[in-house]
N, C-alpha and C positions, 0 to 999 in steps of 0.2 A: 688645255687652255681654260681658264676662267674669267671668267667676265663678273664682273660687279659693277654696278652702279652706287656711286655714294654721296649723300646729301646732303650739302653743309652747309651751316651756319654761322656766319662770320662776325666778326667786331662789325661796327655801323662804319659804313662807308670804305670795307677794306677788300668786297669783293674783288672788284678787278685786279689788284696787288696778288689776290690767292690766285685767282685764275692764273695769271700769269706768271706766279711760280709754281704752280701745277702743271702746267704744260711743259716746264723744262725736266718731268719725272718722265721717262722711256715708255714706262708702262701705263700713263693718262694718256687715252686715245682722244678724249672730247673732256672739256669744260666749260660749260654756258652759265651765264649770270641769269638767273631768273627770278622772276617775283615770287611773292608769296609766303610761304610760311618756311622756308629753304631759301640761300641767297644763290646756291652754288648747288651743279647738278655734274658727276664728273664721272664719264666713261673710263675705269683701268681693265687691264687685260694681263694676267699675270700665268707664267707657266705651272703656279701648284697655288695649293690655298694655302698654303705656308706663307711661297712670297708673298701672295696676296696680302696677309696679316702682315708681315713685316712690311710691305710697302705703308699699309695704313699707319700703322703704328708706332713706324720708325721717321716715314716720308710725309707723312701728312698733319695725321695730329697734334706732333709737336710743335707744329707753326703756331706760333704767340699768338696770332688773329683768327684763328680757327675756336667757336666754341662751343660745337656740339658736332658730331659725324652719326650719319646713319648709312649703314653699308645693306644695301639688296644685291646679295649676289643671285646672279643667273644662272636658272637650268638648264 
């Protein structure tokens, strides 16, 4: 199992719209709207680093209001 955390940065005022298509993804355990220099902080959980990459890349990034990701995976 892998774990990642990844940090995102949205269009202005489109957090909540992400968060709440990011929780309809299997493998987003947690998505909080937070302050700061990040709008959006999203626990996925993925069985290889593979899907892990194809989750971001396929499931998340592409969303039109998303415009920056920063992925910290855990050891």
């Amino acid at each position: 199992m892998v774990t990642a955390f990844i940090l995102i940065t949205t269009k202005s005022g489109k957090e909540k719209k992400i968060r709440n298509t990011l929780l309809k993804i299997p493998e987003v355990k947690e998505a909080q709207v937070v302050y700061g220099d990040f709008d959006l902080v999203v626990k996925l959980e993925a069985d290889s680093l593979d899907k892990l990459n194809n989750i971001v890349l396929s499931k998340i990034r592409k969303l039109s209001d998303i415009s920056v990701t920063t992925t910290l995976i855990s050891i």
